[in-house]
DODRENFI-688522 format. One line per 10 residues: number of its first residue (from 1); for each residue x, y, z negated of C-alpha. Coordinates in nm, 3 decimals. Example, Ala and Ser with C-alpha at 12.3 -4.5 7.8 and 13.67 -1.06 7.14 Angstrom:
! residues 2
1 = 1.230:-0.450:-0.780  1.367:-0.106:-0.714
***
This chain:
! residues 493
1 = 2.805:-1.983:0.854  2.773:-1.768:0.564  3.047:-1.499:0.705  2.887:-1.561:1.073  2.579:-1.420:0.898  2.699:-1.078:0.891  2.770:-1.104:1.231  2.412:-0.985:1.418  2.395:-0.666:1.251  2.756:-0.607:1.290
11 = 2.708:-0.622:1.700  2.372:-0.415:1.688  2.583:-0.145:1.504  2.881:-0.185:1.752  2.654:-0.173:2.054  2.487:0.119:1.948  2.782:0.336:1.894  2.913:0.192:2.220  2.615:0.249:2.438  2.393:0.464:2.267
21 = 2.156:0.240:2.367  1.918:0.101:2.068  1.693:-0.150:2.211  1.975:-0.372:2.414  2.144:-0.342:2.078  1.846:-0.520:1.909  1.801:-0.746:2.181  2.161:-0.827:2.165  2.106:-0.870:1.765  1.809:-1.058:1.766
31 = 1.997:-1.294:2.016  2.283:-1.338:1.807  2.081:-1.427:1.505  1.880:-1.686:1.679  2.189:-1.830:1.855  2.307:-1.869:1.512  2.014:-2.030:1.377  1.977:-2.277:1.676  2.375:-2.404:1.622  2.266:-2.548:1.344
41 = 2.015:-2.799:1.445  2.055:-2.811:1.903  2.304:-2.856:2.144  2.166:-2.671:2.381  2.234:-2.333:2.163  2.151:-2.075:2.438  1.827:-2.236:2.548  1.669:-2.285:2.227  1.839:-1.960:2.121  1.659:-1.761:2.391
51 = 1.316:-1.958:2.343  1.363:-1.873:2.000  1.394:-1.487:2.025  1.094:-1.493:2.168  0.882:-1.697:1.915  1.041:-1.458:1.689  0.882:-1.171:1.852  0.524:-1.355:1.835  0.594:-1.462:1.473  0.624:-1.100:1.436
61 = 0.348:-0.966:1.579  0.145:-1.273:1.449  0.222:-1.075:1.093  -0.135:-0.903:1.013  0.066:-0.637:0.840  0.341:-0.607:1.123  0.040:-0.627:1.391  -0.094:-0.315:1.137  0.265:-0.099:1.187  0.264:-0.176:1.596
71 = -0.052:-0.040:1.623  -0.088:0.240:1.440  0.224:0.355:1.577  0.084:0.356:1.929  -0.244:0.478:1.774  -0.062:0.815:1.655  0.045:0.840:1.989  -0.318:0.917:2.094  -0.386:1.127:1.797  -0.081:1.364:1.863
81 = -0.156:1.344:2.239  -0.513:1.513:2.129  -0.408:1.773:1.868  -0.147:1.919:2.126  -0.317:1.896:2.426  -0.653:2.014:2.271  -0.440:2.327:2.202  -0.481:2.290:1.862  -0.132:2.288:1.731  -0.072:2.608:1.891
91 = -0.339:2.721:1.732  -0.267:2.622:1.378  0.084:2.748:1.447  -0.013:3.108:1.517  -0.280:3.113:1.250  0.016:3.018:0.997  0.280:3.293:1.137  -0.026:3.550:1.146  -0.094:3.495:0.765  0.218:3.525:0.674
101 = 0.253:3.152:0.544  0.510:3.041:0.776  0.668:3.361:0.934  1.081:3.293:0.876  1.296:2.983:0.863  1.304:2.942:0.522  0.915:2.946:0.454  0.884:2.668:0.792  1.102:2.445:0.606  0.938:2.477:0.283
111 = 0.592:2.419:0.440  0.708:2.085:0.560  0.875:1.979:0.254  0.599:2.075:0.043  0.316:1.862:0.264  0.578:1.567:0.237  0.600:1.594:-0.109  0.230:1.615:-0.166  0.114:1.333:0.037  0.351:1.091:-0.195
121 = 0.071:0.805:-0.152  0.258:0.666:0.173  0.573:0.729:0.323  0.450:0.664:0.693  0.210:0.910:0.622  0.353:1.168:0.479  0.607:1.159:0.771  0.365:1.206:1.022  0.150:1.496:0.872  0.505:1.704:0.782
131 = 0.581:1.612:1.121  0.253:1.681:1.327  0.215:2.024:1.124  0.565:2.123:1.174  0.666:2.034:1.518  0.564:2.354:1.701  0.678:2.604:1.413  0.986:2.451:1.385  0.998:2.508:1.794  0.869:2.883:1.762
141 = 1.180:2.976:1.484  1.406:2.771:1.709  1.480:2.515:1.454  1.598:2.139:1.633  1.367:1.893:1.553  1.701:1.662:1.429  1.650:1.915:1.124  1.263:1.869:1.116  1.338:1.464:1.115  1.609:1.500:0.849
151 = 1.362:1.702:0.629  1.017:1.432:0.618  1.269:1.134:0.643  1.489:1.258:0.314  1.111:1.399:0.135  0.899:1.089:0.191  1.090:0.753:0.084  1.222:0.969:-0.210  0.920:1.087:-0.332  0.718:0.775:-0.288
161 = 0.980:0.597:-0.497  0.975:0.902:-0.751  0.620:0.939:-0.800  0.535:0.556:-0.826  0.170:0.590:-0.779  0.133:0.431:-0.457  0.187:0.082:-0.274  0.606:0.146:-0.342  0.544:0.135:-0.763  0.285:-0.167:-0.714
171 = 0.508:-0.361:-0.461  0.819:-0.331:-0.726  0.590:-0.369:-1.012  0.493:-0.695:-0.875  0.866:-0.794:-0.835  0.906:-0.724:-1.199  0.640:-0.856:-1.373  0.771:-1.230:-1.285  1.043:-1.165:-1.513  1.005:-1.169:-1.892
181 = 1.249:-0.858:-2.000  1.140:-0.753:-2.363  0.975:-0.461:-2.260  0.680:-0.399:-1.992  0.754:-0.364:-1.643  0.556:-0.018:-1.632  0.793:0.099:-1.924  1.081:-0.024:-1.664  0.982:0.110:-1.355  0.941:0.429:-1.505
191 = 1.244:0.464:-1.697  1.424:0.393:-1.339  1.291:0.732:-1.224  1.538:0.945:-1.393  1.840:0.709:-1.335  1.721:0.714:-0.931  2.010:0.904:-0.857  1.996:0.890:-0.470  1.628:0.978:-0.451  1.658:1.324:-0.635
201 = 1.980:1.404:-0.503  1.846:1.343:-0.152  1.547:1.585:-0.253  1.781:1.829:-0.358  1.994:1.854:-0.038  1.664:1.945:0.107  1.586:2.206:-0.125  1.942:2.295:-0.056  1.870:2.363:0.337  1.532:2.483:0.315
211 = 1.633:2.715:0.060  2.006:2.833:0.214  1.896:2.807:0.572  2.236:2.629:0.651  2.319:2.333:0.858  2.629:2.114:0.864  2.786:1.863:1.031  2.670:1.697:1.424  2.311:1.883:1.294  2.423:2.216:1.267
221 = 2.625:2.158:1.662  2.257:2.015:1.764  2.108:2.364:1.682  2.377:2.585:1.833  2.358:2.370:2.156  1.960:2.392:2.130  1.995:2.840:2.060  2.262:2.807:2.315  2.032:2.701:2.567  1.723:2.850:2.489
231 = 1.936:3.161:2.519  2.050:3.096:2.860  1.709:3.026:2.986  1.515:3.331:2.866  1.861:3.527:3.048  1.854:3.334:3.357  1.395:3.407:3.323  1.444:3.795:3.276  1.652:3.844:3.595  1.491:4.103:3.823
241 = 1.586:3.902:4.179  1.398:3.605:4.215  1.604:3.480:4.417  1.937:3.546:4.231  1.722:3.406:3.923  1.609:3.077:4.108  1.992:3.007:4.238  2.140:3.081:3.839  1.872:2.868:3.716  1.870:2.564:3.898
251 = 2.286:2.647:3.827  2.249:2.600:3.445  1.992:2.355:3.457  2.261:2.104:3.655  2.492:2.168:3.426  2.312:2.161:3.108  2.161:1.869:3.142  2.388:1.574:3.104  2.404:1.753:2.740  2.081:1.841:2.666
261 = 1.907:1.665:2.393  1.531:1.554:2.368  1.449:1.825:2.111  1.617:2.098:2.370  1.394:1.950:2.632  1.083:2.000:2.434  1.122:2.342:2.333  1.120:2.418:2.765  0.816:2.216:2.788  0.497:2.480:2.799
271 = 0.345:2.559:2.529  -0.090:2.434:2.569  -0.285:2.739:2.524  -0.408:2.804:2.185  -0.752:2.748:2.119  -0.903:2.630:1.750  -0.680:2.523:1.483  -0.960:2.262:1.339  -0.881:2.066:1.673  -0.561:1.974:1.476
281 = -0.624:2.026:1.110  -0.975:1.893:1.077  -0.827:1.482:1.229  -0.555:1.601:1.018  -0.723:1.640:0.679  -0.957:1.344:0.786  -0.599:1.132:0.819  -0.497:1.252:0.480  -0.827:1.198:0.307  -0.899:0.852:0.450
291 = -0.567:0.742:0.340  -0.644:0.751:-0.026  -0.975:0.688:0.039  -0.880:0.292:0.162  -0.613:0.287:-0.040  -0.866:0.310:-0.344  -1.098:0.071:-0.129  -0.818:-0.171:-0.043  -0.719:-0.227:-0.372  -1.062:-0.268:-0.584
301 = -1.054:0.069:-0.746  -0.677:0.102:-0.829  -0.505:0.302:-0.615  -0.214:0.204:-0.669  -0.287:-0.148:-0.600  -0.410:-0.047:-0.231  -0.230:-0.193:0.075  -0.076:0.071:0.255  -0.069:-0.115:0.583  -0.390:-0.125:0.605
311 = -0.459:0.185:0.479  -0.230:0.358:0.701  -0.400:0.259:1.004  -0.742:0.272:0.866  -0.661:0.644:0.798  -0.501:0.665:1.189  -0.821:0.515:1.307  -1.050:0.797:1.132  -0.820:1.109:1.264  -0.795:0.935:1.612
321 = -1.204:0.863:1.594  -1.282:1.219:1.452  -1.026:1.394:1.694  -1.194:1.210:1.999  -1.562:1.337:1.896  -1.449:1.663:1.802  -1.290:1.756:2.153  -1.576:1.562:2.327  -1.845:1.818:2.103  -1.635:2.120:2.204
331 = -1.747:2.022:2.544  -1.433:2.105:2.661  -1.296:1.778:2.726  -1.484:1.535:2.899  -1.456:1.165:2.798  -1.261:1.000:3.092  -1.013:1.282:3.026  -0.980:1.217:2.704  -0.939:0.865:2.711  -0.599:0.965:3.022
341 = -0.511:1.172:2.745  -0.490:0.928:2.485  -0.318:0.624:2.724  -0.047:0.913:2.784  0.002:0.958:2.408  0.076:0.568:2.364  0.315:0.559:2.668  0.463:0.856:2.501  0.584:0.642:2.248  0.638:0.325:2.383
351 = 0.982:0.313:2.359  1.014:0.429:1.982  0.723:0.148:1.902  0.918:-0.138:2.129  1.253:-0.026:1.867  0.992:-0.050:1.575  0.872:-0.424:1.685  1.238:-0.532:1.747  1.388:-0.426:1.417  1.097:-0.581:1.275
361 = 1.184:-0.900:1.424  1.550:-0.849:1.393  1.454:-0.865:1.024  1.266:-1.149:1.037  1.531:-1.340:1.189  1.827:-1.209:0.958  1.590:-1.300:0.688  1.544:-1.674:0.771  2.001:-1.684:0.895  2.028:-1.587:0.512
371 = 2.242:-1.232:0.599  2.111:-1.029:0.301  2.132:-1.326:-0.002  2.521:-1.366:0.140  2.585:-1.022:0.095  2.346:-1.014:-0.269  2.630:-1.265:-0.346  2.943:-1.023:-0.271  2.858:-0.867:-0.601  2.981:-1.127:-0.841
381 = 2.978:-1.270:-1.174  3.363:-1.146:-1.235  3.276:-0.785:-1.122  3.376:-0.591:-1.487  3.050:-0.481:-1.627  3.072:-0.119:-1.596  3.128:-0.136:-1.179  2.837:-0.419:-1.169  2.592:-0.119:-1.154  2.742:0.055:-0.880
391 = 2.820:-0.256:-0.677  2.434:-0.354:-0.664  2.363:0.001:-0.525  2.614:-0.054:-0.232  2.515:-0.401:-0.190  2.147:-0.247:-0.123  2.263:0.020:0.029  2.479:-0.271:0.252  2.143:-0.515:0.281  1.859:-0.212:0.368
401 = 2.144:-0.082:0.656  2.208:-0.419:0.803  1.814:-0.530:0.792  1.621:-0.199:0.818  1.401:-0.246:0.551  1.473:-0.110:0.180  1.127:-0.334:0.030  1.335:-0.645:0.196  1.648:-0.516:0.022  1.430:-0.477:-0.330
411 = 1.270:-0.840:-0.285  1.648:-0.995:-0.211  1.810:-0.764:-0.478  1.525:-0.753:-0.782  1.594:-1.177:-0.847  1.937:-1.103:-0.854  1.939:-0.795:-1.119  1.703:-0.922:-1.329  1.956:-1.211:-1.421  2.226:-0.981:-1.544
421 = 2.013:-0.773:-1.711  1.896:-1.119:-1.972  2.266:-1.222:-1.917  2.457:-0.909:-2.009  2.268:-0.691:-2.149  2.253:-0.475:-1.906  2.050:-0.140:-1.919  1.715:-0.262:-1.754  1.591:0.068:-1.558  1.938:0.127:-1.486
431 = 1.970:-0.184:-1.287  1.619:-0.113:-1.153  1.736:0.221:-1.065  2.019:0.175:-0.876  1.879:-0.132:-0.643  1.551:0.094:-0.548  1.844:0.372:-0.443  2.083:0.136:-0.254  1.832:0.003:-0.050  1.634:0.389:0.044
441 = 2.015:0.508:0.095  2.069:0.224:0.312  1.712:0.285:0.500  1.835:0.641:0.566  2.165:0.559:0.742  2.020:0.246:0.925  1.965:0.344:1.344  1.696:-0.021:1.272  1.495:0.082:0.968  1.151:0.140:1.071
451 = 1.121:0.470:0.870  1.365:0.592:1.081  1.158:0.504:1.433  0.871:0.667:1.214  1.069:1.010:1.114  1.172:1.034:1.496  0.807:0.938:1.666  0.597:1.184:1.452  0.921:1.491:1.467  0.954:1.461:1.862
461 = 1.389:1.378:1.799  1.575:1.155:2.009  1.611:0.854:1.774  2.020:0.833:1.799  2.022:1.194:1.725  1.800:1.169:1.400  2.042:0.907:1.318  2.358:1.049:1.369  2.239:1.385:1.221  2.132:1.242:0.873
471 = 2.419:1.038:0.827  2.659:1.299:0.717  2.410:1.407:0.476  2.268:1.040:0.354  2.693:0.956:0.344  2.731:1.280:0.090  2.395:1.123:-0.126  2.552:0.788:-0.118  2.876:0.897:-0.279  2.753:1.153:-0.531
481 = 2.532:0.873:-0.627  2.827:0.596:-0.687  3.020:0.829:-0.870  2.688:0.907:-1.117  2.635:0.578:-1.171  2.978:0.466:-1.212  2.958:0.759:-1.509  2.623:0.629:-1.653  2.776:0.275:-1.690  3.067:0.384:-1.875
491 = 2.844:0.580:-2.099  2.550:0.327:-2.104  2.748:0.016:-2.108
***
């Protein structure tokens, strides 16, 4: 059973590639896992396999904090369904360009690096505002939105797990303080910032494209094909004949669009009229502000003891509450339409948040068949010491891509280093270091994490194409990374 345990993320993986399709492949998972799981103690594997997925799913949601994540991610829904149809985002966007504060490439990118990096409280959240903000200015310079995912997915896991003062240093703090190690956990945790390879090298590749301009890989063939057609339209629009126009166009649009990706097809969609930019940066800043205000509530003063579950969709709550009065105030909306307006939002995003609850559950279920503790194990006692380092960041890296979670990979992984560090000697933030990267490099290649549903819901990118359009990069990370710490045991060790 141990080997068979591998086997549910292996077909999610296989069917994804195959069909491109990311919910059958989680259905499929999920399935496998429970059938699995049912061998064990039933005959009757497929019935009580199938009955099982299911109270899987309602375990799932049963979770207050997973009940949390599902609805605040059909909450933001709402709350991005008002900012753009208010006209506010086009509003913010031209006030930005007019000012000079985002008026090339280069200064777009860094704007939305820069409000990721900031908001280093929450990852979810700092996502969604670089997102929210950027969306339309990354349309307007004609920028895909695979790069605008790439950018808030590779700022806001690596920050948060940089910075440290937010629920990611508490969560791992907590990990560590059940271990007696000679020296305080805070010292620990701390210490593992510098040796965090993947995070800062991640942050740099960034800095690297916002700073260079410069694409590479299935990303930089996602933003010819997007320039490729934007080109073609505005041709086929500036035609004098009407009618010569209307045959050409309906032409290109046949052919283009077995191709044409979701970030093409929202840079055709019209563009809502601008009207104030506070219709988007006042729920904004409300979102932003009420985040670390319940995180400070939630945990009792400390900050960075707050829940950022709750916290997350407290601060939803508040933007979607002060966007709603707002655009109700401006007597411009009135309140049936804005409540059409916000249902639309959440059926927006229905299919992202369906991916969201299965990989949650797919998690859940790979948790309780045992898959990440049998790969924990691949990295054994008889590993020599200066590769034992480097094979606990690819067996995180292994464990976050398989379950979709890097805090799953640090609560399988953290029992496991702490051992060898009181066994051999091992250099503690070192060890500390190089799980916390495995499992965010992992998390950035994995089509199940949750971060990734996040990165693609609050960019507007086709989840597949986030996926396959970060990997190249994540893959470069990953190796740069073994290779450093491969180095720092040799010198360390």
């Amino acid at each position: 059973m141990d080997w068979l345990s591998v086997l549910p993320p292996l077909v999610a993986i296989i069917i994804v590639i195959w069909k491109k399709e990311v919910i059958l492949a989680l259905l499929t998972a999920v399935f496998t896992s429970e059938l699995l799981l049912a061998s064990q103690e039933h005959s009757n594997v497929i019935f009580h396999a199938f009955i099982g997925s299911l109270e899987r799913v309602i375990g799932v949601v049963s979770s207050a904090g997973n009940a949390r994540i599902l609805i605040f991610s059909l909450l933001i829904g709402a709350l991005l369904a008002y900012v753009r149809d208010s006209g506010g985002v086009t509003a913010t966007v031209e006030k930005l360009v007019n000012k000079g504060i985002a008026k090339s490439k280069r200064q777009v990118g860094a704007l939305t690096m820069f409000t990721g990096m900031v908001i280093f409280i929450e990852s979810n959240l700092s996502v969604l505002t670089a997102g929210i903000l950027s969306r339309d200015l990354f349309d307007k310079f004609k920028m895909s939105r695979a790069r605008l995912a790439y950018i808030i997915d590779s700022t806001s896991a690596p920050v948060c797990i940089l910075v440290l003062l937010n629920g990611w240093g508490a969560y791992v703090l907590a990990l560590l303080n059940n271990y007696e190690l000679g020296q305080s956990s805070v010292s620990i945790l701390w210490g593992s910032v510098a040796f965090n390879f993947y995070a800062i090298i991640a942050l740099l590749m960034v800095v690297y494209t916002v700073v260079t301009d410069r694409v590479h890989g299935p990303m930089k063939t996602a933003e010819l094909a997007l320039n490729t057609s934007e080109k073609t339209k505005e041709r086929v629009e500036s035609d004098d004949l009407s009618q010569r126009s209307s045959i050409a166009e309906s032409s290109i649009v046949q052919t283009a669009a077995p191709q044409e990706t979701l970030s093409q097809a929202i840079l055709h969609e019209a563009m809502v009229p601008a009207t104030k930019a506070r219709f988007m940066l006042v729920p904004l800043m409300s979102m932003i502000f009420g985040m670390f205000f319940f995180m400070y509530w939630s945990g009792n003063g400390d900050i960075t003891q707050g829940d950022g579950s709750k916290s997350v969709l407290y601060a939803t709550c508040l933007g979607l509450a002060v966007s709603y009065f707002l655009l109700r105030f401006s007597n411009r909306f009135e309140h049936q339409e804005l409540v059409e307006i916000g249902f639309k939002g959440i059926a927006e995003l229905l299919p992202l948040v369906t991916i969201v609850l299965l990989s949650l559950t797919l998690g859940a279920s790979l948790k309780e068949l045992g898959t990440g503790y049998f790969i924990a194990g691949i990295v054994g006692e008889y590993l020599p010491l200066v590769l034992v380092i480097p094979m606990l960041f690819i067996a995180g890296a292994i464990i976050s891509f398989s379950t979709g979670t890097s805090w799953g990979t640090f609560a399988i992984l953290i029992p496991i280093g702490v051992p060898l560090i009181q066994a051999l000697g091992l250099p503690p933030s070192l060890v500390i270091a190089a799980i916390l990267g495995g499992g965010i490099f992992g998390d950035h290649c994995s089509p199940i994490s949750d971060t990734t549903c996040v990165s693609a819901i609050a960019s507007g990118c086709d989840l597949l194409e986030h996926v396959k359009t970060q990997m190249p990069y994540a893959l470069f990370g990953g190796a740069v990374t073994l290779v450093a710490y491969i180095i720092a045991s040799i010198v360390m060790i």
